[in-house]
C-alpha positions as CSV (number, residue, x, y, z in Angstrom):
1,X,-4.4,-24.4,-20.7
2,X,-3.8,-26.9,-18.1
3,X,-7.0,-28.1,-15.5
4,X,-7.9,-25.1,-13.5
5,X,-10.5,-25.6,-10.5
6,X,-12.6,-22.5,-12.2
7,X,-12.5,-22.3,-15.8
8,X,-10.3,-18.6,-16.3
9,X,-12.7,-15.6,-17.9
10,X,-11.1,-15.9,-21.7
11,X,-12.4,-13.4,-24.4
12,X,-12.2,-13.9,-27.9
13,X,-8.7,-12.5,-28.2
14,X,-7.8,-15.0,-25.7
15,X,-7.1,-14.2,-21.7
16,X,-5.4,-11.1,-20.0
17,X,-2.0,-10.6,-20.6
18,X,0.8,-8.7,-19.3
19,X,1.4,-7.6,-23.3
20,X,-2.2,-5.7,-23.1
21,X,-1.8,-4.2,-19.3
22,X,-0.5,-0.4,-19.5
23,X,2.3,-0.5,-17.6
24,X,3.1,3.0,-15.5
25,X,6.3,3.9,-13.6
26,X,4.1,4.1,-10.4
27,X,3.1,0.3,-11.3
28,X,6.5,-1.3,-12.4
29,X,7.0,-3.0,-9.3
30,X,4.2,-4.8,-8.4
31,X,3.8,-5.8,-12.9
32,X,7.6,-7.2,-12.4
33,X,6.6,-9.2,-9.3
34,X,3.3,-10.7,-10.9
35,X,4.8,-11.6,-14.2
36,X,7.6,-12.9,-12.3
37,X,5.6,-14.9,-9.8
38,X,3.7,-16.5,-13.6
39,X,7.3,-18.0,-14.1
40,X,7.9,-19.8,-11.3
41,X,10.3,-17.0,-9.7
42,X,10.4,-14.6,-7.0
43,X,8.0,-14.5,-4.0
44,X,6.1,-17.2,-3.8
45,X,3.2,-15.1,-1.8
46,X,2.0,-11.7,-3.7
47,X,-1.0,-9.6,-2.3
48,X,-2.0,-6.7,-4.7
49,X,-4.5,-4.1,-3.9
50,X,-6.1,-1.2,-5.0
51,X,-9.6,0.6,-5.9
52,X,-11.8,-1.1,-8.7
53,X,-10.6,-0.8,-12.4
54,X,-6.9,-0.3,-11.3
55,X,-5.9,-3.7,-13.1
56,X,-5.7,-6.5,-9.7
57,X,-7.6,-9.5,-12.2
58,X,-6.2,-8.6,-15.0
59,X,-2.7,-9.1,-13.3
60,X,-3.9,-12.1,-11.6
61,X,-5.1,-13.3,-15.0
62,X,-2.0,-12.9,-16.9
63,X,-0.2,-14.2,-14.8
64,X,-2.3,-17.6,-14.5
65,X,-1.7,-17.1,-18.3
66,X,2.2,-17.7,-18.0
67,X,2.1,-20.5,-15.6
68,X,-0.2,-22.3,-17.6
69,X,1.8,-22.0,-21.0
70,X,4.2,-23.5,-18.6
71,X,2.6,-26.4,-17.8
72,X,1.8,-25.7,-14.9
73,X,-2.0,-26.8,-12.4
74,X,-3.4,-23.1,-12.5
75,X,-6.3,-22.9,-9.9
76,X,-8.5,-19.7,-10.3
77,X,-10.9,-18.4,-7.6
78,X,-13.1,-15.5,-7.7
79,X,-14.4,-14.5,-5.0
80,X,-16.9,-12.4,-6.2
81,X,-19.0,-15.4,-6.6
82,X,-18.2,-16.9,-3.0
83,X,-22.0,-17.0,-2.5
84,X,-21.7,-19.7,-5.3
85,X,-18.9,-21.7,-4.1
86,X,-18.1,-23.7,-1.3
87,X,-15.0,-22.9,1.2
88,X,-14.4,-26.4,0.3
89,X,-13.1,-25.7,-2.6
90,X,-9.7,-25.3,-1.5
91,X,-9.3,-29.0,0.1
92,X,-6.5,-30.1,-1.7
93,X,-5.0,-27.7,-3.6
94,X,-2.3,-27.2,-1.2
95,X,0.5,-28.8,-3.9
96,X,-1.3,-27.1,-6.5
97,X,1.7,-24.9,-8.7
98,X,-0.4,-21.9,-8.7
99,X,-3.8,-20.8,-6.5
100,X,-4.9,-17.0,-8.0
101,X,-7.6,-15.9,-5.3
102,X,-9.1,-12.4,-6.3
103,X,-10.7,-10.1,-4.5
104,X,-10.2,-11.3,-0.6
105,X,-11.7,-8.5,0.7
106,X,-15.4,-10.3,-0.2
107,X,-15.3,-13.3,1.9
108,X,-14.8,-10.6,5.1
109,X,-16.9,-11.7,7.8
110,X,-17.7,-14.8,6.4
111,X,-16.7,-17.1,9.2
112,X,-16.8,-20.7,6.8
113,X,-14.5,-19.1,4.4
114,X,-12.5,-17.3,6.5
115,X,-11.5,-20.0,8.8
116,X,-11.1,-22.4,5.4
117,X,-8.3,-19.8,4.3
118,X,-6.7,-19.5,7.8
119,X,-6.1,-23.6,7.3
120,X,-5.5,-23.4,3.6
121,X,-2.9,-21.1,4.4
122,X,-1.0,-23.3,6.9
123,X,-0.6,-25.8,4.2
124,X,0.3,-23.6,1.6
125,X,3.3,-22.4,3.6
126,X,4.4,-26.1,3.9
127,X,4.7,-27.0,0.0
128,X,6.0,-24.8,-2.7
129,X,2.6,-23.7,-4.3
130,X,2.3,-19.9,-5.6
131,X,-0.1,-17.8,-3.7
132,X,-1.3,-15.0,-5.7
133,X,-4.5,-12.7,-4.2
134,X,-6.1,-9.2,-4.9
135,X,-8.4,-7.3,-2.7
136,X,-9.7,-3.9,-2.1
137,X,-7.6,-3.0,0.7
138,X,-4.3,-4.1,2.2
139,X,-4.5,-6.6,5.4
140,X,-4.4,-4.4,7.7
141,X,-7.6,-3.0,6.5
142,X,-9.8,-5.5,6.1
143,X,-13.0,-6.4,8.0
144,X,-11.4,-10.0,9.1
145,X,-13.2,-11.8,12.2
146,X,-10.2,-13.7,12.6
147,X,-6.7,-11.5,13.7
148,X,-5.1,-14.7,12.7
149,X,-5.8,-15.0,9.0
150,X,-5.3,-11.2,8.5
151,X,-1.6,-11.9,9.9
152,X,-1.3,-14.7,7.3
153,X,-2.0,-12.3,4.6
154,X,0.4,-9.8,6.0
155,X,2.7,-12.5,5.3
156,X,3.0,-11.8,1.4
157,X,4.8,-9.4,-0.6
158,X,2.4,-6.1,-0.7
159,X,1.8,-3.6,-3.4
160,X,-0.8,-1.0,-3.8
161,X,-1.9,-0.8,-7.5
162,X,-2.2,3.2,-8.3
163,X,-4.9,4.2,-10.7
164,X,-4.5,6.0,-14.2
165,X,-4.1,9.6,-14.6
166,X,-6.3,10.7,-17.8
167,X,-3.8,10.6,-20.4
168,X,-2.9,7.6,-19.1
169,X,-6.3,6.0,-19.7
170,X,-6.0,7.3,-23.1
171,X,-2.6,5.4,-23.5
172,X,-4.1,2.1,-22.0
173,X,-7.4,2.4,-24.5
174,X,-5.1,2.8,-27.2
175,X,-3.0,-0.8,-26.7
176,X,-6.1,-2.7,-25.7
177,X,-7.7,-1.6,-28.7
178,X,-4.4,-2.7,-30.6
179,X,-4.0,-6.1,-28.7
180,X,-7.9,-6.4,-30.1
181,X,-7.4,-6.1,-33.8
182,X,-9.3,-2.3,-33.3
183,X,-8.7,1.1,-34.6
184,X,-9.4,3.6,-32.3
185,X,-8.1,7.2,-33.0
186,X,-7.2,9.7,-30.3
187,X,-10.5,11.8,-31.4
188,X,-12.7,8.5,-30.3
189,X,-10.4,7.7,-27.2
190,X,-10.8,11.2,-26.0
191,X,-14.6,11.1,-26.5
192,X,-15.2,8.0,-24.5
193,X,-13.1,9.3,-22.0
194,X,-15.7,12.7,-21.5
195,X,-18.5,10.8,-22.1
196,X,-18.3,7.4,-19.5
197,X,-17.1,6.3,-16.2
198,X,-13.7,7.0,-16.0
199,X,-12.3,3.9,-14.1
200,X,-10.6,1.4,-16.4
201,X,-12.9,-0.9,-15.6
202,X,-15.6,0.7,-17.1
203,X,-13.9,2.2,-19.8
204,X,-12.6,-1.4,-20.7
205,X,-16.2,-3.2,-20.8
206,X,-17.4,-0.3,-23.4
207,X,-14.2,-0.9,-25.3
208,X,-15.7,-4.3,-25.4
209,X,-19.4,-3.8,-26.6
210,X,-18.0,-1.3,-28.8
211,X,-15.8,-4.3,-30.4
212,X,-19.1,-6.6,-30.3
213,X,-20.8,-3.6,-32.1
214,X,-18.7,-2.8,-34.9
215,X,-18.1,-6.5,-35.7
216,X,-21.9,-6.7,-35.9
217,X,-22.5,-3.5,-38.1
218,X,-19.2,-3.9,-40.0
219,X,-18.2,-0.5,-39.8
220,X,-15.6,1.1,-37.9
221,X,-15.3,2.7,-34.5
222,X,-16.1,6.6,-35.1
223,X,-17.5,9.5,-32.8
224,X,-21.0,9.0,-34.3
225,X,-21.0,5.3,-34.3
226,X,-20.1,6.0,-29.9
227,X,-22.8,8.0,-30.2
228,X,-25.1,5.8,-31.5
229,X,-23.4,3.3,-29.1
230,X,-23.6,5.0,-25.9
231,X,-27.4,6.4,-27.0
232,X,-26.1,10.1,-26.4
Protein backbone atom coordinates (compact mmCIF):
# COMPACT_ATOMS: atom_id res chain seq x y z
CA UNK A 1 0.00 0.00 0.00
CA UNK A 2 0.89 3.45 -0.51
CA UNK A 3 2.19 5.89 2.76
CA UNK A 4 -0.77 6.25 5.02
CA UNK A 5 -0.42 8.76 8.11
CA UNK A 6 -1.59 5.60 10.46
CA UNK A 7 -0.52 2.31 9.42
CA UNK A 8 -4.35 0.51 8.31
CA UNK A 9 -5.40 -2.60 10.88
CA UNK A 10 -4.31 -5.58 8.22
CA UNK A 11 -5.00 -9.28 9.41
CA UNK A 12 -3.37 -12.14 8.12
CA UNK A 13 -5.77 -12.51 5.22
CA UNK A 14 -4.93 -9.00 4.34
CA UNK A 15 -7.31 -5.75 5.11
CA UNK A 16 -11.22 -5.37 4.99
CA UNK A 17 -12.68 -5.69 1.86
CA UNK A 18 -15.91 -5.01 0.24
CA UNK A 19 -15.56 -8.90 -1.14
CA UNK A 20 -15.85 -10.05 2.75
CA UNK A 21 -18.71 -7.35 3.86
CA UNK A 22 -22.38 -8.98 3.73
CA UNK A 23 -24.04 -6.85 1.73
CA UNK A 24 -28.06 -6.51 2.58
CA UNK A 25 -30.73 -4.77 0.44
CA UNK A 26 -31.24 -2.30 3.44
CA UNK A 27 -27.30 -1.54 2.99
CA UNK A 28 -26.82 -1.34 -0.87
CA UNK A 29 -26.74 2.18 -0.97
CA UNK A 30 -24.42 3.40 1.39
CA UNK A 31 -21.83 -0.18 0.09
CA UNK A 32 -22.32 1.39 -3.58
CA UNK A 33 -21.31 4.88 -2.39
CA UNK A 34 -18.21 3.64 -0.22
CA UNK A 35 -16.78 1.35 -2.87
CA UNK A 36 -17.48 3.98 -5.18
CA UNK A 37 -15.93 6.86 -3.28
CA UNK A 38 -12.47 3.88 -3.05
CA UNK A 39 -12.44 4.67 -6.96
CA UNK A 40 -12.11 8.04 -7.20
CA UNK A 41 -16.00 8.56 -8.11
CA UNK A 42 -19.09 9.85 -6.77
CA UNK A 43 -19.28 12.16 -3.64
CA UNK A 44 -16.32 13.22 -2.67
CA UNK A 45 -17.76 13.69 1.13
CA UNK A 46 -19.49 10.37 2.71
CA UNK A 47 -20.66 10.23 6.51
CA UNK A 48 -21.81 6.67 7.51
CA UNK A 49 -23.36 5.87 10.75
CA UNK A 50 -24.79 3.37 12.79
CA UNK A 51 -24.66 1.37 16.21
CA UNK A 52 -21.36 -0.72 16.92
CA UNK A 53 -20.67 -3.95 14.85
CA UNK A 54 -22.95 -2.64 12.00
CA UNK A 55 -19.83 -2.59 9.52
CA UNK A 56 -18.75 1.64 9.58
CA UNK A 57 -14.57 0.47 9.67
CA UNK A 58 -14.88 -2.16 7.86
CA UNK A 59 -16.44 0.01 5.00
CA UNK A 60 -14.01 2.67 5.76
CA UNK A 61 -11.30 0.04 5.53
CA UNK A 62 -12.11 -1.43 2.25
CA UNK A 63 -12.50 1.34 0.82
CA UNK A 64 -8.88 2.77 1.83
CA UNK A 65 -8.17 -0.77 0.29
CA UNK A 66 -9.29 0.34 -3.33
CA UNK A 67 -7.71 3.75 -3.37
CA UNK A 68 -4.62 2.40 -2.34
CA UNK A 69 -4.41 -0.44 -5.01
CA UNK A 70 -4.90 2.69 -7.02
CA UNK A 71 -2.13 4.44 -6.16
CA UNK A 72 -3.48 6.59 -4.40
CA UNK A 73 -1.93 8.75 -0.51
CA UNK A 74 -4.57 6.82 1.78
CA UNK A 75 -4.52 8.67 5.21
CA UNK A 76 -6.27 6.59 8.04
CA UNK A 77 -7.41 8.09 11.46
CA UNK A 78 -9.02 6.36 14.20
CA UNK A 79 -10.28 8.14 16.51
CA UNK A 80 -10.71 5.76 19.05
CA UNK A 81 -7.20 6.48 19.95
CA UNK A 82 -7.53 10.48 19.79
CA UNK A 83 -6.20 10.46 23.45
CA UNK A 84 -2.96 9.16 21.58
CA UNK A 85 -2.83 11.50 18.81
CA UNK A 86 -2.44 15.00 18.31
CA UNK A 87 -5.18 17.27 16.40
CA UNK A 88 -2.14 18.12 14.52
CA UNK A 89 -2.20 15.41 12.72
CA UNK A 90 -4.27 16.68 10.11
CA UNK A 91 -1.84 19.82 9.15
CA UNK A 92 -1.30 19.04 5.68
CA UNK A 93 -3.27 16.57 4.51
CA UNK A 94 -5.60 18.77 2.81
CA UNK A 95 -4.30 17.46 -0.90
CA UNK A 96 -4.06 14.19 0.46
CA UNK A 97 -6.34 11.75 -2.23
CA UNK A 98 -8.08 10.11 0.54
CA UNK A 99 -8.55 11.11 4.55
CA UNK A 100 -10.72 7.93 6.23
CA UNK A 101 -11.62 9.47 9.83
CA UNK A 102 -13.67 6.82 11.88
CA UNK A 103 -15.66 7.19 14.59
CA UNK A 104 -16.26 11.25 14.86
CA UNK A 105 -18.53 10.89 17.39
CA UNK A 106 -15.27 10.42 20.08
CA UNK A 107 -13.50 13.59 19.70
CA UNK A 108 -17.14 15.31 20.88
CA UNK A 109 -16.43 17.89 23.30
CA UNK A 110 -12.91 17.98 22.74
CA UNK A 111 -12.42 21.57 21.89
CA UNK A 112 -8.46 21.03 20.28
CA UNK A 113 -9.82 18.50 18.01
CA UNK A 114 -12.88 19.80 17.23
CA UNK A 115 -11.79 23.26 16.19
CA UNK A 116 -8.65 21.29 14.16
CA UNK A 117 -11.57 19.58 12.08
CA UNK A 118 -13.68 22.81 11.66
CA UNK A 119 -10.23 24.25 9.83
CA UNK A 120 -9.30 20.98 8.27
CA UNK A 121 -12.61 20.97 6.77
CA UNK A 122 -12.35 24.42 5.18
CA UNK A 123 -9.41 23.19 3.32
CA UNK A 124 -10.69 20.10 2.35
CA UNK A 125 -13.57 21.75 0.51
CA UNK A 126 -10.95 23.76 -1.45
CA UNK A 127 -8.90 20.72 -3.15
CA UNK A 128 -10.29 17.59 -4.44
CA UNK A 129 -9.30 15.19 -1.46
CA UNK A 130 -12.00 12.34 -0.50
CA UNK A 131 -13.53 12.75 2.83
CA UNK A 132 -14.66 9.59 4.14
CA UNK A 133 -15.94 9.44 8.23
CA UNK A 134 -18.03 7.01 10.48
CA UNK A 135 -19.64 7.86 13.77
CA UNK A 136 -22.14 6.64 16.13
CA UNK A 137 -24.74 9.07 15.25
CA UNK A 138 -25.68 11.34 12.40
CA UNK A 139 -24.59 15.22 12.72
CA UNK A 140 -27.33 16.30 13.97
CA UNK A 141 -26.90 14.18 16.99
CA UNK A 142 -23.77 14.67 18.14
CA UNK A 143 -22.45 16.31 21.34
CA UNK A 144 -20.45 19.09 19.17
CA UNK A 145 -19.34 22.37 21.19
CA UNK A 146 -19.05 23.96 17.93
CA UNK A 147 -22.65 24.42 15.70
CA UNK A 148 -20.17 25.22 13.01
CA UNK A 149 -18.35 22.00 12.52
CA UNK A 150 -21.55 19.90 13.02
CA UNK A 151 -22.86 21.98 9.89
CA UNK A 152 -19.70 20.93 8.00
CA UNK A 153 -20.41 17.39 8.54
CA UNK A 154 -24.00 17.90 7.49
CA UNK A 155 -22.36 18.72 4.39
CA UNK A 156 -21.62 15.01 3.22
CA UNK A 157 -23.62 12.39 1.76
CA UNK A 158 -25.44 10.57 4.83
CA UNK A 159 -26.41 7.00 5.30
CA UNK A 160 -27.47 5.12 8.33
CA UNK A 161 -25.84 1.60 8.36
CA UNK A 162 -28.88 -0.88 9.55
CA UNK A 163 -27.79 -3.86 11.66
CA UNK A 164 -28.14 -7.67 10.79
CA UNK A 165 -31.24 -9.56 11.38
CA UNK A 166 -30.14 -13.26 12.75
CA UNK A 167 -30.08 -15.12 9.64
CA UNK A 168 -28.30 -12.56 8.39
CA UNK A 169 -25.48 -12.77 10.80
CA UNK A 170 -25.48 -16.39 9.99
CA UNK A 171 -25.02 -15.45 6.23
CA UNK A 172 -22.19 -12.83 7.08
CA UNK A 173 -20.30 -15.62 9.43
CA UNK A 174 -20.52 -17.93 6.68
CA UNK A 175 -18.45 -15.58 3.88
CA UNK A 176 -16.02 -14.23 6.36
CA UNK A 177 -15.23 -17.67 7.34
CA UNK A 178 -14.89 -18.36 3.40
CA UNK A 179 -12.81 -15.18 2.65
CA UNK A 180 -10.52 -16.78 5.69
CA UNK A 181 -9.65 -20.10 4.28
CA UNK A 182 -12.35 -21.56 7.23
CA UNK A 183 -14.97 -24.18 7.34
CA UNK A 184 -17.65 -23.30 9.34
CA UNK A 185 -20.96 -25.40 9.02
CA UNK A 186 -24.44 -24.00 9.72
CA UNK A 187 -24.51 -26.31 13.01
CA UNK A 188 -21.33 -24.18 14.36
CA UNK A 189 -22.62 -20.82 12.95
CA UNK A 190 -25.88 -21.33 14.60
CA UNK A 191 -24.12 -22.27 17.93
CA UNK A 192 -22.04 -19.23 18.14
CA UNK A 193 -24.84 -17.32 17.36
CA UNK A 194 -26.92 -18.72 20.80
CA UNK A 195 -23.99 -18.75 22.71
CA UNK A 196 -22.10 -14.91 22.24
CA UNK A 197 -22.90 -11.38 21.77
CA UNK A 198 -24.84 -10.99 18.91
CA UNK A 199 -23.49 -7.76 17.30
CA UNK A 200 -21.16 -8.48 14.43
CA UNK A 201 -18.53 -7.05 16.06
CA UNK A 202 -18.37 -9.43 18.53
CA UNK A 203 -19.30 -12.27 16.67
CA UNK A 204 -16.45 -11.32 14.11
CA UNK A 205 -13.52 -11.08 16.87
CA UNK A 206 -14.57 -14.82 18.06
CA UNK A 207 -14.56 -15.86 14.45
CA UNK A 208 -11.07 -14.67 14.79
CA UNK A 209 -9.63 -16.43 17.91
CA UNK A 210 -11.43 -19.27 16.77
CA UNK A 211 -9.19 -19.09 13.43
CA UNK A 212 -6.00 -18.39 15.75
CA UNK A 213 -7.30 -21.61 17.69
CA UNK A 214 -7.73 -24.13 15.22
CA UNK A 215 -4.56 -23.08 13.41
CA UNK A 216 -2.86 -23.69 16.74
CA UNK A 217 -4.46 -27.13 17.58
CA UNK A 218 -4.70 -28.19 13.92
CA UNK A 219 -8.14 -29.40 13.99
CA UNK A 220 -11.17 -28.04 12.68
CA UNK A 221 -13.83 -25.74 13.82
CA UNK A 222 -16.64 -28.10 15.56
CA UNK A 223 -19.38 -27.56 18.28
CA UNK A 224 -17.06 -29.09 20.87
CA UNK A 225 -13.95 -27.53 19.82
CA UNK A 226 -16.47 -23.78 20.46
CA UNK A 227 -16.98 -25.28 23.48
CA UNK A 228 -13.79 -25.82 24.52
CA UNK A 229 -13.20 -22.32 22.91
CA UNK A 230 -15.68 -20.28 24.52
CA UNK A 231 -15.06 -22.35 28.14
CA UNK A 232 -18.94 -23.32 28.19
Amino acid sequence: MTTQQLPLPIGKYGAPSFESYYRTEANYEPVVATERCGKGEGDRFLYLWGSSGVGKTHLLLSTCRIAAQRGERVVYIPLKRADKIAPEILQGLETTALIAIDDIDCIAHHQCWEEALLRFYNLVRKSFTRLLLTSSDKPSALNLLLPDLRSRLEWALIYQLQPLNDGQKHAALKLQAEKRGMELSDEVTDFLLRHSARDMHSLSHLLMELERASMAAQRRVTIPFARQILGI
